[in-house]
C-alpha positions as CSV (number, residue, x, y, z in Angstrom):
1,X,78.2,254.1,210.8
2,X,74.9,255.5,209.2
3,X,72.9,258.8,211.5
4,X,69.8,260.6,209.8
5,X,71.1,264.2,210.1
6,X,67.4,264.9,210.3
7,X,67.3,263.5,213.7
8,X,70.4,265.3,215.4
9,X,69.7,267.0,218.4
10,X,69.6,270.5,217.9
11,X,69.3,271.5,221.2
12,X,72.9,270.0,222.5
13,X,75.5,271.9,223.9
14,X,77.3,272.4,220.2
15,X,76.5,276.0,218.9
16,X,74.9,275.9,215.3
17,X,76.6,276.9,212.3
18,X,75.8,280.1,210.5
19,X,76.2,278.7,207.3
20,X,75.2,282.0,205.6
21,X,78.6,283.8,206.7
22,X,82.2,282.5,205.3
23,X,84.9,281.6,207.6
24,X,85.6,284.4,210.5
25,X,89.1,284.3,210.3
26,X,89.9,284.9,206.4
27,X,93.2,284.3,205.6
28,X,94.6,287.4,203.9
29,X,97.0,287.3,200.8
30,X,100.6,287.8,201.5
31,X,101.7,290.8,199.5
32,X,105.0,292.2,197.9
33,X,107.7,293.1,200.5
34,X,105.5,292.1,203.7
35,X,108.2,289.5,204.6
36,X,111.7,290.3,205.5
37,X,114.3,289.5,202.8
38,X,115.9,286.2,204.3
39,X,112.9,284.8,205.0
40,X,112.1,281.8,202.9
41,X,109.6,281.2,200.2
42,X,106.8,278.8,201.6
43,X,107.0,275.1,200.5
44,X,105.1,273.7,197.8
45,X,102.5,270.7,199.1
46,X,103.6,267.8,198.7
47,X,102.6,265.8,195.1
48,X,100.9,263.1,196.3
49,X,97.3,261.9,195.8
50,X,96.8,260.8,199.7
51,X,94.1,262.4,201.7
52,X,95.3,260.4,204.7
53,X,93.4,262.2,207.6
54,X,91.6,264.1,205.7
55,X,87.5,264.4,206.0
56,X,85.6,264.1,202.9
57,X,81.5,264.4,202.2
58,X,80.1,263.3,199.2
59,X,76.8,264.1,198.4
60,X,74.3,262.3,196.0
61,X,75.7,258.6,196.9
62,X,72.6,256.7,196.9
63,X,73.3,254.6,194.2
64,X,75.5,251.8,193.7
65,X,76.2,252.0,190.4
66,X,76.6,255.9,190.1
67,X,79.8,258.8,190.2
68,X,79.0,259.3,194.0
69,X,79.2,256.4,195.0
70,X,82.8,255.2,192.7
71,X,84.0,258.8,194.3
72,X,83.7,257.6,197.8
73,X,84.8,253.9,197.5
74,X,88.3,256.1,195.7
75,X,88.4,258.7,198.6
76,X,88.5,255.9,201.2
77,X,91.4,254.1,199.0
78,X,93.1,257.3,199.6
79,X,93.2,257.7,203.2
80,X,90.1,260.0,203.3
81,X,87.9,259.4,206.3
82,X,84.5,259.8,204.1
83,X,80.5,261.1,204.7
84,X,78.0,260.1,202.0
85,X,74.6,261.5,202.0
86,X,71.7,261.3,200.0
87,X,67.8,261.6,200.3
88,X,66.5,258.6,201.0
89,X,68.0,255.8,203.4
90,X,69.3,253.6,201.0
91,X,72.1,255.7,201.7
92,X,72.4,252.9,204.7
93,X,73.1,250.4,202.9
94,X,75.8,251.9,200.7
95,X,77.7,253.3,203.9
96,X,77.8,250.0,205.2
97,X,79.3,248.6,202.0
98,X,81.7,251.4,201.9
99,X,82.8,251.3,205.2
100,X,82.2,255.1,206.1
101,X,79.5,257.3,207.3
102,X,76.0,257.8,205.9
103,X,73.5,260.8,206.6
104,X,70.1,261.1,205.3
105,X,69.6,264.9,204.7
106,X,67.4,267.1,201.5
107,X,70.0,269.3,200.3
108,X,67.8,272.2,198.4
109,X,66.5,272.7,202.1
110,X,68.9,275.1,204.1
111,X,67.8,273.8,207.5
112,X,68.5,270.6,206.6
113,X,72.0,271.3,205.1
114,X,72.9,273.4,208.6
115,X,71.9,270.3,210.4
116,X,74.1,267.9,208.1
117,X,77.1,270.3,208.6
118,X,76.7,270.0,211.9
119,X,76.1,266.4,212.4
120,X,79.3,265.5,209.8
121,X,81.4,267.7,212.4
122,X,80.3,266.0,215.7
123,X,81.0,262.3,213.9
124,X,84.2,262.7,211.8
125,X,85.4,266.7,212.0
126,X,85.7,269.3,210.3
127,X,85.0,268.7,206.3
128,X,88.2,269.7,204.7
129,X,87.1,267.9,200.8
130,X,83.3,268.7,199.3
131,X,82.3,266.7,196.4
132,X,79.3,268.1,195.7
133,X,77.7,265.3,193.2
134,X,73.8,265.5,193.9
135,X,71.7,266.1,191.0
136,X,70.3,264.0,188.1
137,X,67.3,262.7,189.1
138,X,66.4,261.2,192.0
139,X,63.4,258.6,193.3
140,X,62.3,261.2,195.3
141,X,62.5,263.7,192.0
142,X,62.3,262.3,189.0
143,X,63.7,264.3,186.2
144,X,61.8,266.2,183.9
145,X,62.2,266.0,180.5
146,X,59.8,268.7,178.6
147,X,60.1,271.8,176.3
148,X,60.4,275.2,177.7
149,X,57.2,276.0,176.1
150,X,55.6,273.2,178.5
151,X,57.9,274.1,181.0
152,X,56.1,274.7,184.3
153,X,57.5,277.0,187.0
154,X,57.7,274.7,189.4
155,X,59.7,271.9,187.3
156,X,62.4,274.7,186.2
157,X,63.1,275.6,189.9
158,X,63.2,271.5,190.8
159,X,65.9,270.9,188.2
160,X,67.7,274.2,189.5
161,X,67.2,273.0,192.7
162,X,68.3,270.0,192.5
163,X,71.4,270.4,190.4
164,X,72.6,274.3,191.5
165,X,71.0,275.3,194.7
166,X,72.6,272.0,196.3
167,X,76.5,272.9,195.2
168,X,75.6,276.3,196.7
169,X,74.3,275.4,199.9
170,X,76.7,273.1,200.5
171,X,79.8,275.2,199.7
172,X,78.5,277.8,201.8
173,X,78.2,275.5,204.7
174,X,81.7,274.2,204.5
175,X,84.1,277.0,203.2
176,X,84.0,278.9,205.8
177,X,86.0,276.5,208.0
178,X,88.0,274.9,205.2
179,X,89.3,278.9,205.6
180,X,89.9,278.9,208.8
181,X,92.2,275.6,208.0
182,X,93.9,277.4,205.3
183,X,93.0,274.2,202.9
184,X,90.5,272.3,201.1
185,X,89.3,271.2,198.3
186,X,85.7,271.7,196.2
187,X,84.9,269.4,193.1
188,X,81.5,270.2,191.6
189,X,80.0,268.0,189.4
190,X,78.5,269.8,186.0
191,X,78.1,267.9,182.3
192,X,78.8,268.7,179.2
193,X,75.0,269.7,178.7
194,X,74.8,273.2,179.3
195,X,78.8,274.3,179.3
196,X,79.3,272.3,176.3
197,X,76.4,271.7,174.4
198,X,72.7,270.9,174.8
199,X,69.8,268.5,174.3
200,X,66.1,269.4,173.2
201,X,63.8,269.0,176.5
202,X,66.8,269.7,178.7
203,X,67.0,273.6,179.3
204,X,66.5,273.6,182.6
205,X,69.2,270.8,183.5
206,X,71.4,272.5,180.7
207,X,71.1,275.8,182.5
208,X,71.5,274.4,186.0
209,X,74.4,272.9,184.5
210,X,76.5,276.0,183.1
211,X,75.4,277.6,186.6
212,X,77.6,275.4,188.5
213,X,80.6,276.2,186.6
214,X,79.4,280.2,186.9
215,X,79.9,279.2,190.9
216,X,83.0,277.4,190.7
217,X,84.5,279.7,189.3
218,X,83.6,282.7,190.9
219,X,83.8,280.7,194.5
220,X,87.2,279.6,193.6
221,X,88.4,283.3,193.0
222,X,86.6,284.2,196.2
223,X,88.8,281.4,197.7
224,X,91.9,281.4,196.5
225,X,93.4,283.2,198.9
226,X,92.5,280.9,201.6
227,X,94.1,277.8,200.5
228,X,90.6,276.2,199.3
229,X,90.4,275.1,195.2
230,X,87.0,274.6,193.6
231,X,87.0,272.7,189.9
232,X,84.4,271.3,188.2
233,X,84.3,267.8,186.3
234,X,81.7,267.8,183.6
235,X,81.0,263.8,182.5
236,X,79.6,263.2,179.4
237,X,77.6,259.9,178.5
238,X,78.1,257.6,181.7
239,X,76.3,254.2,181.5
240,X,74.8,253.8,185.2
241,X,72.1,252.2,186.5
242,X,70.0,255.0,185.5
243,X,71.2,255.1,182.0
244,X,68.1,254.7,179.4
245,X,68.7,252.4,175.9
246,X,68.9,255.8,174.1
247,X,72.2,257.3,176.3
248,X,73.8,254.0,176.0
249,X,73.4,254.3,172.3
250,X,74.9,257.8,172.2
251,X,77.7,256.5,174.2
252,X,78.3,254.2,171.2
253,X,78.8,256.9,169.0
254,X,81.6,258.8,171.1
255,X,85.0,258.8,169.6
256,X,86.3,256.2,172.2
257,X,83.2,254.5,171.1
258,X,81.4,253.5,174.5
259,X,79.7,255.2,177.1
260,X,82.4,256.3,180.0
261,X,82.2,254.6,184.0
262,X,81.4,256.0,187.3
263,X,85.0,255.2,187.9
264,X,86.6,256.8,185.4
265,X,84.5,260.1,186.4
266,X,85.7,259.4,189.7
267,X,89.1,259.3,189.3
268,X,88.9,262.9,187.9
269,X,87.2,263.7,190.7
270,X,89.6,262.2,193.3
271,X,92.8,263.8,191.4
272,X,90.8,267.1,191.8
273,X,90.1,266.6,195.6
274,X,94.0,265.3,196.2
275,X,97.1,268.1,197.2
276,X,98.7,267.0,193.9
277,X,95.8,269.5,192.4
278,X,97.0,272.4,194.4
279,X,98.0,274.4,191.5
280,X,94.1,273.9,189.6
281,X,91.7,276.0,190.8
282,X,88.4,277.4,188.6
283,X,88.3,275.1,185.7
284,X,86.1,272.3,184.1
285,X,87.4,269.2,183.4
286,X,85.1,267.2,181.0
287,X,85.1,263.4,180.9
288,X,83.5,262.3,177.8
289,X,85.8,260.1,175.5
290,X,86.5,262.9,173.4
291,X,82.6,263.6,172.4
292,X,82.9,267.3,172.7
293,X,86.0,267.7,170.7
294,X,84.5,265.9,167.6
295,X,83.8,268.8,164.9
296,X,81.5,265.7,163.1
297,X,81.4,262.4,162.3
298,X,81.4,260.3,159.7
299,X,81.1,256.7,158.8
């Protein structure tokens, strides 16, 4: 099923979201002596990668050749009952090859991320795992690649817009009920530019970049006592469909010598979003064939 969360009906009998205030009904941390002596220790989750039940929203899924798009196609192998969203309605199409749920929605716009909350709720329930993967470029905004001296305003706050204010306003929309639940599970997608290491032309992607793992972790700490985990996977070269002759090159030049896979990005992601992760919470996981550990090379 595909809906245009532009086009839900806001005036229905389903109150709107806040989706500026966290959950209501915060779970507070149990604390040293609060429980009676013979009462037993809480069970572990279970260790299991299933998400059998669970509801899942991908964002940035447009493409059927990117990570967003490998992520969903893994969280439906799992069980997941899965959302996909992007900006333009291609996202149709890929729903329908999936088998889940497509929305067309503009996350940097808050309105528009309030009515996708909303409209995810009323189709599948309650989003209990966020992949927030939007960012890159997009054909509605193309990326920008330019010196910060040539910088213009406007172009910095599109590539922080697109690649930072999207994870934010997304997280905010969701956590709040994924508290409530008492679980979930966050997986931002960063890259190794910006956290790791950085390309001329790039600042403001490199900077959006290290922001999102600035927000996972502090979100993650803010969370932790609710159940929720937030992580980060930071991909390195990835030969997609929107991969230029020159990334494909530099993917050639990584220790594993080729350019990493959607899927392989994916399946970082997926271990991230399962309950076999419970114990990860706050960090970056980079997929890049080992790029980033490589002091130099030589031939």
């Amino acid at each position: 099923m595909v809906i245009d969360s532009r086009a839900a009906d806001r005036s229905g009998s389903r109150p709107r979201r806040d989706v500026s205030r966290p959950g209501l009904a915060r779970r507070s941390r149990a604390t040293a002596g609060s429980a009676g002596i013979d009462e037993p220790a809480p069970l572990p989750e279970p260790v299991t990668l299933r998400l059998d039940g669970k509801v899942a929203l991908v964002t940035g899924a447009g493409s059927p050749d990117g990570i967003g798009y490998a992520t969903a196609r893994r969280l439906a192998d799992l069980g997941a009952r899965v959302a996909i969203v992007s900006t333009t309605r291609r996202i149709h199409e890929r729903a329908g090859e999936l088998g889940v749920t497509g929305f067309v929605a503009d996350l940097t716009d808050e309105s528009e991320v309030g009515a996708l909350a909303d409209a995810v709720a009323e189709q599948l329930g309650d989003v209990e795992v966020l992949v927030n993967n939007a960012g890159l470029a997009s054909r509605a905004s193309p990326e920008v690649l330019r010196p910060v001296a040539q910088l213009s305003y406007d172009e910095w706050r599109g590539e922080i817009d697109r690649n930072l204010t999207t994870a934010f306003l997304c997280s905010r929309a969701f956590i709040g009920g994924m508290a409530e639940r008492g679980w979930g599970r966050i997986v931002n997608l960063s890259a190794t530019a910006g956290p790791v290491n950085a390309l001329p032309t790039e600042a403001a992607y490199a900077a959006a970049k290290a922001g999102v793992v600035g927000l996972t972790r502090a979100l993650a700490m803010e969370m932790i006592a609710d159940g929720v985990t937030v992580n980060a996977v930071a991909p390195g070269t990835i030969h997609t469909a929107a991969s230029t002759v020159a990334e494909i090159k530099q993917g050639l030049g990584t220790p594993v010598g080729r350019p990493g896979t959607p899927d392989e990005v994916a399946a970082a992601i997926t271990f991230l979003c399962s309950p076999a992760a419970s114990y990860i919470t706050g960090q970056m996981l980079v997929v890049d064939g080992g790029n980033s550990v490589r002091e130099a090379q030589f031939r």
